[in-house]
C-alpha positions, 0 to 999 in steps of 0.5 A: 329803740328810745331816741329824742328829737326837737318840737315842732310846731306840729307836734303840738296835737301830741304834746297836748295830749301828753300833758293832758294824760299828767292831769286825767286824775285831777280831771276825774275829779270834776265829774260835773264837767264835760269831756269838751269843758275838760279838753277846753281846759286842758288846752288852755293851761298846756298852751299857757305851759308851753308859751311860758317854757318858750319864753322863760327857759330860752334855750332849753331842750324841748324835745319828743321821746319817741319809742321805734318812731313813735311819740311817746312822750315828752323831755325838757331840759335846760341844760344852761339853767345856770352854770352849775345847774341842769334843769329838767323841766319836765318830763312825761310819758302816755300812760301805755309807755309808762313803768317800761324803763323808757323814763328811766333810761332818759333821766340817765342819759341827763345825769350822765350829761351832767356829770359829764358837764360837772353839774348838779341836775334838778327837778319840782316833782309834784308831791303826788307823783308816782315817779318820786320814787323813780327819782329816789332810786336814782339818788335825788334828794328833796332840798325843798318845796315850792307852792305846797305842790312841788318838791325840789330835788337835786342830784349831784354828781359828785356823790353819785360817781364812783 
């Protein structure tokens, strides 16, 4: 059983660590570091990530994905953006939960709400992400990209309803 609920403030252990498994192949390319310098770093860049989502997407939907209760992962979605536009602002899982249909199944429970509101859902993907393809499967299209990183994509309802 796939369900959501809010953050806490004592979730931030398992956010951490959700964030964290989204870099582990960017940390593995700085063998040099310890695994303290790498967790060191990765909590200051999540507690920086999580400060600014707070401050800058007030209002947005900040919540766990849990799989039979247990945190699996993380889903934040502005659904406020703007009044034409949803925003997912991130969504990830541990890698074991990973290619389960869990992502699948929660970004249909966002294009499914934005249908329903009349609004067009968007997403930054980084352009290595595996999960581009996930996005393409369910009809969002690259409309553009930002800092050389992240694509935009955008899902529209009205060409996705039948």
């Amino acid at each position: 059983m796939v369900s959501l609920r809010p953050i806490t403030e004592a979730d931030l252990p398992t956010l951490l660590d959700i964030y964290a498994s989204t870099r582990a192949d960017e940390m593995a390319l700085v063998p040099e570091w310890s695994e303290a310098d790498k967790r060191a770093f990765l909590t200051q860049q999540f507690m920086a990530q999580h400060q600014y989502y707070q401050e800058f997407y007030q209002g947005a939907n900040l919540q766990i994905i849990e799989n039979d209760g247990v945190a699996v992962g993380r889903m934040y979605v502005h659904w406020n953006y703007s009044p034409s536009e949803v925003r997912i602002m991130d969504i990830a899982l541990l890698p074991d939960y990973r290619r389960r249909g869990i992502g699948k199944k929660m970004l249909e429970s966002v294009l499914n709400k934005g249908a329903e509101l009349g609004k067009t859902v968007t997403i930054h993907v980084e352009y290595n992400n595996p999960a581009m393809k996930l996005y393409k499967r369910l009809n969002f299209r690259k409309i553009g990209e930002f800092n050389s990183v992240y694509y935009l994509y955008e899902w529209k309802p009205a060409a996705n309803t039948p």
